[in-house]
C-alpha positions as CSV (number, residue, x, y, z in Angstrom):
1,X,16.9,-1.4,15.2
2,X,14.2,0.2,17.4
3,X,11.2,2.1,16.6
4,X,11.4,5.8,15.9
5,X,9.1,9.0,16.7
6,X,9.4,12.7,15.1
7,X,10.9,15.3,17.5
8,X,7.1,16.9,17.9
9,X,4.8,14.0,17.6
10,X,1.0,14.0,16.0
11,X,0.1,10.9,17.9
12,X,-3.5,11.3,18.8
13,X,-4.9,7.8,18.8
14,X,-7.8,8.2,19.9
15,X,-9.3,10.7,17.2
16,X,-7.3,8.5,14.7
17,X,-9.0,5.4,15.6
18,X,-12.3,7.0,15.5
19,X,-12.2,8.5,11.8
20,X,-11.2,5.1,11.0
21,X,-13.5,3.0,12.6
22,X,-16.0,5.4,10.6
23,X,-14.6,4.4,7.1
24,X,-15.5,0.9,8.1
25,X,-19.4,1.3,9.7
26,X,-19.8,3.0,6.3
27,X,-19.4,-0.2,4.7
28,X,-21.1,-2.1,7.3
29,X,-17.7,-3.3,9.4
30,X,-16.2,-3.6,12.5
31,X,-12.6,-5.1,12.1
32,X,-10.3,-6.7,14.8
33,X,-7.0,-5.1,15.9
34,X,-4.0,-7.3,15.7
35,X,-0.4,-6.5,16.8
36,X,2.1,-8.3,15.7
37,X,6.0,-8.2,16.9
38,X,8.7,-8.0,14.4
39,X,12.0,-9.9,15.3
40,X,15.1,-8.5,15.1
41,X,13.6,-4.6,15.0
42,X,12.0,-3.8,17.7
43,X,8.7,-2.8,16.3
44,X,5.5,-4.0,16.0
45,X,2.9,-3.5,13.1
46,X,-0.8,-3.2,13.3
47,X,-3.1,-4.9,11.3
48,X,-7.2,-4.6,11.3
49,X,-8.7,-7.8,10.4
50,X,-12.3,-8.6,9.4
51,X,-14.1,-11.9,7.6
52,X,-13.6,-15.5,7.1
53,X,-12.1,-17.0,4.1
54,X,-9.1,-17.0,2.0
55,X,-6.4,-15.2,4.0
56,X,-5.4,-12.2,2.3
57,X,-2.5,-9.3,3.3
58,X,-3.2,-5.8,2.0
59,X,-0.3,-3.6,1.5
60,X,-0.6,-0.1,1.5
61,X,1.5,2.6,-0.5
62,X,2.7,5.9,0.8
63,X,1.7,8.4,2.0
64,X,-1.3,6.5,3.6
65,X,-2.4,3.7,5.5
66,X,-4.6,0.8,5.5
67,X,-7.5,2.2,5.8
68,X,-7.5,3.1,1.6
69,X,-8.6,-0.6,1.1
70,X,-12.2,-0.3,3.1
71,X,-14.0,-0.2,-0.2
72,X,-12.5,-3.4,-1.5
73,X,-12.6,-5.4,1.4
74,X,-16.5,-4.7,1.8
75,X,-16.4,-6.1,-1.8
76,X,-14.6,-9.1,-1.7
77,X,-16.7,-12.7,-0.9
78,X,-14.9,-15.2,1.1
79,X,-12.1,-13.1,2.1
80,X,-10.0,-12.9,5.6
81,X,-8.9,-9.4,5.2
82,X,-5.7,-8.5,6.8
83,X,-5.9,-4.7,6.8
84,X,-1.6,-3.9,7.4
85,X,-0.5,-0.3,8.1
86,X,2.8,-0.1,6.8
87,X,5.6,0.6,9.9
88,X,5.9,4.6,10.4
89,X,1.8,4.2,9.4
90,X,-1.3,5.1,10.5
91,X,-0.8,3.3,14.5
92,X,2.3,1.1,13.1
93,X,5.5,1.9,15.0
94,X,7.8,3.5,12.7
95,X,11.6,1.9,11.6
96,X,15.2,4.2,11.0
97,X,15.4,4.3,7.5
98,X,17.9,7.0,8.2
99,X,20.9,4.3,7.9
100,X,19.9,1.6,5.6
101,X,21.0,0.0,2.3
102,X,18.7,-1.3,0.0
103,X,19.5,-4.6,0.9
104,X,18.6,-3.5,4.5
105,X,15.0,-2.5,3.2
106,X,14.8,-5.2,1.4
107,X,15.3,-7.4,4.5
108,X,13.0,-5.3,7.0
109,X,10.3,-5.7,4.3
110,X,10.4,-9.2,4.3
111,X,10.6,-9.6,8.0
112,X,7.6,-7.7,8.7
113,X,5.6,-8.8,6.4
114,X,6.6,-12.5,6.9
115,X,6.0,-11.7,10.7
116,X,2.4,-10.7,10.2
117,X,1.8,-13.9,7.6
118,X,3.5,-16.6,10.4
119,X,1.6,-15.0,13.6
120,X,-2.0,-13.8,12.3
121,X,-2.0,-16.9,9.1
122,X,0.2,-19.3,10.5
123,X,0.7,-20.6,6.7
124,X,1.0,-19.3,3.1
125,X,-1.0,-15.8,2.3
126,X,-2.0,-14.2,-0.6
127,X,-0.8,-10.6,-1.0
128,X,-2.6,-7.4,-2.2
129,X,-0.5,-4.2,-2.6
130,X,-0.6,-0.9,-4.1
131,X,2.2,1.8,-5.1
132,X,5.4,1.5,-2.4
133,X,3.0,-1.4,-1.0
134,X,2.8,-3.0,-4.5
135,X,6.6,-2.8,-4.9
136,X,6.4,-4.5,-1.1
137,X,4.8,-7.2,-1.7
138,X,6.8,-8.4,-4.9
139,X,10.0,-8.6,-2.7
140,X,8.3,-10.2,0.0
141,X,7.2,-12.6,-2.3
142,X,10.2,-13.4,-4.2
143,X,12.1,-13.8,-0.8
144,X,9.6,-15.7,1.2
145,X,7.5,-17.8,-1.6
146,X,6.8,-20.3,0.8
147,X,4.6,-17.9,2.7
148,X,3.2,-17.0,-0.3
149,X,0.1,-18.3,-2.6
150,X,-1.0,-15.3,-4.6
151,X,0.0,-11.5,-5.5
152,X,-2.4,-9.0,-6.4
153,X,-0.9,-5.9,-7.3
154,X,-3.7,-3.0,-7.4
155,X,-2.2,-0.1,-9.3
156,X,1.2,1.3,-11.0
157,X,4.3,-0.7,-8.3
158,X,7.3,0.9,-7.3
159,X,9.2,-1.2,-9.5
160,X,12.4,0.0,-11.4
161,X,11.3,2.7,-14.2
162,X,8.3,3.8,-11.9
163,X,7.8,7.7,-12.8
164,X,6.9,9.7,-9.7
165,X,5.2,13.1,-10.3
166,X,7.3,16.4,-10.3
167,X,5.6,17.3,-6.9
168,X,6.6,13.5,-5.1
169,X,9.8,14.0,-6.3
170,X,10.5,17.6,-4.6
171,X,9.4,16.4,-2.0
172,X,12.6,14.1,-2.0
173,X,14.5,17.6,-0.9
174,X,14.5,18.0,2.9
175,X,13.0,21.5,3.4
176,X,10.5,21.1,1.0
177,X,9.7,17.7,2.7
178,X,9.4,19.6,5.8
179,X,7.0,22.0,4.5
180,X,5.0,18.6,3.1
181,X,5.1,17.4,6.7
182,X,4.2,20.6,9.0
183,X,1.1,20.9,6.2
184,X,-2.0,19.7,7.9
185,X,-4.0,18.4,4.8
186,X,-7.4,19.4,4.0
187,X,-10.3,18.2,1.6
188,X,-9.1,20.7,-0.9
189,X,-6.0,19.3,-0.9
190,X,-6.9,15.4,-1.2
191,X,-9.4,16.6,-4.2
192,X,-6.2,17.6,-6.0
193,X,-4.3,14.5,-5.4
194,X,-7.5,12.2,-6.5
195,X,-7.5,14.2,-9.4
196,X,-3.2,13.9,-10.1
197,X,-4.1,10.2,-9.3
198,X,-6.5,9.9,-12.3
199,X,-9.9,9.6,-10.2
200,X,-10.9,12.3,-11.6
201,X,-14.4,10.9,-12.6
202,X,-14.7,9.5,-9.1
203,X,-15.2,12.6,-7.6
204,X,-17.4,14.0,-10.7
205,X,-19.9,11.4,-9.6
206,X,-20.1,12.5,-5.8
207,X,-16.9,10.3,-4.0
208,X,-15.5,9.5,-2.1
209,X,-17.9,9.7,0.8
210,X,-17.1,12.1,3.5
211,X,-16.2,9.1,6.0
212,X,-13.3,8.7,3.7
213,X,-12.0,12.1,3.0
214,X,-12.3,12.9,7.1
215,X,-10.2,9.4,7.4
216,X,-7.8,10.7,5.2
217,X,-6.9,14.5,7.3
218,X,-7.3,12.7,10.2
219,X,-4.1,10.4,8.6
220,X,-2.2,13.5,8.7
221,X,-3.4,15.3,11.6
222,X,-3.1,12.7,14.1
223,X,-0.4,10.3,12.9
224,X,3.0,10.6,12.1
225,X,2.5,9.0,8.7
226,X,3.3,11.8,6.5
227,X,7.0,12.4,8.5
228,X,7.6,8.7,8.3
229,X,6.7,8.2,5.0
230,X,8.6,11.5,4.0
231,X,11.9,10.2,5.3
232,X,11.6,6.5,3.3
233,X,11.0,9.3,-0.1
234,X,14.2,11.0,0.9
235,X,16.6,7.7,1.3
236,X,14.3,5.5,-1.8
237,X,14.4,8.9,-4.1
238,X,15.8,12.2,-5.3
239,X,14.2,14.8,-7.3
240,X,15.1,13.2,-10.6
241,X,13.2,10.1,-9.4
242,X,13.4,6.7,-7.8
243,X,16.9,5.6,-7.1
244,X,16.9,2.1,-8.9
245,X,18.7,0.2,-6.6
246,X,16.3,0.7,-3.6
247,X,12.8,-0.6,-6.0
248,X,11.9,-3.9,-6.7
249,X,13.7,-4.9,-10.7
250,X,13.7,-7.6,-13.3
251,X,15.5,-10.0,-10.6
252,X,12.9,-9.7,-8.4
253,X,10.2,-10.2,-10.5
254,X,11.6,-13.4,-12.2
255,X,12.2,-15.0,-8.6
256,X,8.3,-14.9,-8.3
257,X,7.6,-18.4,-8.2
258,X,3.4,-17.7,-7.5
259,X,1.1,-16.3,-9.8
260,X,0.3,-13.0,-10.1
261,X,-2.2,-10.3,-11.0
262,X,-1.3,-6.8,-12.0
263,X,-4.6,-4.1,-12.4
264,X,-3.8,-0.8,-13.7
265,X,-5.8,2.0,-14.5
266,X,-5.3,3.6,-17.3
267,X,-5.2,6.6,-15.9
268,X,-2.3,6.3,-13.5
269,X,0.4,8.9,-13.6
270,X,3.2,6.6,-12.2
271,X,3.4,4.7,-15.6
272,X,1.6,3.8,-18.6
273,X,-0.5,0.3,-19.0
274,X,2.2,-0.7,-21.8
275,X,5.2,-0.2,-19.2
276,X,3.3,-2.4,-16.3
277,X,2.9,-5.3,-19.2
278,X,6.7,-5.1,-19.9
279,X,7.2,-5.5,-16.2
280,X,4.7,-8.4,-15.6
281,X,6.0,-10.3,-18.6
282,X,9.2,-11.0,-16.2
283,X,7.2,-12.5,-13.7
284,X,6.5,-16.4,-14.0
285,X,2.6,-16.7,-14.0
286,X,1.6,-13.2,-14.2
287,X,-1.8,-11.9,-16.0
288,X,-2.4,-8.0,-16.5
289,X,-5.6,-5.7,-17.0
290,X,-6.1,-2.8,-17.6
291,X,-8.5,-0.7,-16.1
292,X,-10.3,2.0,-18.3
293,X,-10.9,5.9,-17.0
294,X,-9.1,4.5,-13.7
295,X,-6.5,5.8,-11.6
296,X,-3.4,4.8,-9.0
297,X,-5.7,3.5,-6.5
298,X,-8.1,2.0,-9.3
299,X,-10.6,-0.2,-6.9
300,X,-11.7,3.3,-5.7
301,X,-13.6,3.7,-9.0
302,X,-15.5,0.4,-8.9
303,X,-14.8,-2.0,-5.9
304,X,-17.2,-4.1,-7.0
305,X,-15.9,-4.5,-10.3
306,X,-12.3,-5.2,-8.8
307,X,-13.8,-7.9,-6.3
308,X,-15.2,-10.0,-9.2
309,X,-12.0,-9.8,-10.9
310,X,-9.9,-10.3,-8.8
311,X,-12.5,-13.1,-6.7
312,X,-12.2,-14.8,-10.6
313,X,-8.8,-14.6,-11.2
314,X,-8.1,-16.4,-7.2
315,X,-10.4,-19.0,-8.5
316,X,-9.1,-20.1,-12.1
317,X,-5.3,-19.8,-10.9
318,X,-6.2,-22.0,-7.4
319,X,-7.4,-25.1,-10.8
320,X,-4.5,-24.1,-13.5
C-alpha cells in the first residue's frame, strides 16, 4: 500500500504548522516533531512530542487531528506526550482505504500504531484515544498487549452500537461528502459542532480560546484531513450508521488484557453513559466515569479535572 493525496490538494504546511504551533505557546509549549515509518505501507505518521515521564500515545478521532489534546497534555504531571495525527491527518500521510476489509483496517491500525510505540517508546505505552481514535486504540491494544500498559479512552468509542448523528451519517453518501469536503470551515461552523458535541457550556463561558478555533479552520483549509477522513466514513459507514463489522465489538474488548479507563460525558451524542458501561463491563480491568454537563471531547470542559483523574487512576492501577 502507498500513501495517497486528493486530486486538488490543500497541503499548505507551512500555515498549518503555524496555527498549530500557536495552540501549544498558548499553553506554554513547544513540542518535538517525530516521523515515524510504517512497514509494510509505505507511509509515515507524524507525532509532536513534549515532556518527560510516563510515555503516553494520544489517538485522535475524525475529523481532526492531534492538536484537540493541547489542553490536556498542558494538564497532565509526569507525562511524555506523544501527540499522533492519525494517517490522512493533519501532516500524516494518508493510506487507500478505498480497497480494504475490516480485517485490513484492523491490521493497518495496529501497524501504525505499534510502529510509533517500538520507534519513539521502544517498550510498552499507555494509550489515550477519543471517538474513531478511541475505537483505535482498543484494537491496538487487544492485538498488540505487549506494547501495551494502559488505555484511556476519553469520550463515546467507535465501538459496535456507537450512534453517529444524522448529519455524520449523510455524510457517508459521496456527493454530500464532497460538498463536506470542498466546505472551507469557519468559526460559525465549529460553534455548531461544539454545541452537537455537548460543549455547549464551554463556549457559554468564553472557550475555546481563539488559538484553538483558528487551529481548527486552519485543519481544513490547509490539510487534506477532512477528504481523508471523509473517505474512511464512506467505507466504515452508511447513512443508517456504522457498519458493525469495520468497529471495534465485544471480541475485541474481552481480549483487552490491560486495564482500562473509559470517561464519558454525559452529554455526548454518540451514546448514552449507560451504553459505554455495558461496553466496558466486557473489558477485563476496566473502570468508567461519567462526566457531568460534558461532551464528546469531554477534557475540553475541565482539563484539569481530567488530568487528576486520569493522573489517579495511572497511579492506583500501576499498585492493584
Amino acid at each position: 500500500m502507498t500513501a495517497v493525496v486528493p486530486r486538488v490538494s490543500r497541503r499548505d504546511d507551512a500555515r498549518y504548522r503555524e496555527a498549530e504551533r500557536e495552540v501549544w505557546a498558548h499553553h506554554g509549549m513547544t513540542p518535538v516533531e517525530r516521523w515515524v515509518e510504517v512497514p509494510g505501507y509505505g507511509i509515515r505518521v507524524r507525532a509532536l512530542e513534549h515532556g518527560e515521564g510516563r510515555p503516553v500515545v494520544f489517538v485522535h478521532g475524525n475529523p481532526t487531528a492531534g492538536n484537540v489534546f493541547v489542553p490536556l497534555v498542558a494538564a497532565l504531571p509526569g507525562v511524555r506526550a506523544i501527540v499522533v495525527d492519525r494517517p490522512g491527518c493533519g501532516l500524516s500521510e494518508a493510506l487507500d482505504y478505498s480497497d480494504m476489509t475490516p480485517d485490513d483496517l484492523r491490521a493497518a491500525i495496529t501497524a501504525y500504531l505499534s510502529a510509533v510505540i517500538e520507534r519513539l517508546v521502544g517498550g510498552p505505552a499507555h494509550l489515550l484515544g477519543n471517538s474513531a481514535g478511541g475505537g483505535t486504540v482498543l484494537v491496538a491494544a487487544a492485538r498488540r498487549p505487549d506494547l501495551v500498559d494502559s488505555v484511556v479512552i476519553e469520550g463515546v468509542p467507535a465501538v459496535r452500537g456507537m450512534r453517529l448523528p444524522r448529519e455524520l451519517r449523510m455524510t457517508a453518501l459521496t456527493p454530500v461528502a464532497r460538498i463536506v469536503a470542498a466546505h472551507k470551515v469557519n468559526e460559525a461552523d465549529l460553534r455548531r459542532s461544539f454545541r452537537a458535541m455537548g460543549h455547549g457550556d464551554l463556549l457559554d463561558a468564553g472557550g475555546p480560546p481563539a488559538a484553538e478555533f483558528a487551529w481548527r479552520m486552519a485543519l481544513s483549509r490547509y490539510t487534506d484531513t477532512y477528504w481523508h477522513e471523509l473517505s474512511l466514513i464512506r467505507r466504515t459507514a452508511t447513512w443508517r450508521g456504522l457498519r458493525p463489522d469495520w468497529v471495534a465489538g465485544k471480541e475485541t474488548l474481552e481480549a483487552l488484557r490491560m486495564p482500562s479507563l473509559w470517561i464519558v460525558g454525559d452529554r455526548d451524542p454518540f451514546a448514552r453513559p449507560e451504553r459505554v458501561r455495558a461496553w466496558a463491563r466486557h473489558a477485563r480491568d476496566s473502570t468508567v466515569h461519567v462526566m457531568q454537563d460534558s461532551g464528546h471531547q469531554p477534557w475540553l470542559d475541565d482539563p484539569a479535572r481530567h488530568a487528576r483523574l486520569i493522573d489517579g487512576w495511572w497511579s492506583s492501577a500501576a499498585t492493584a
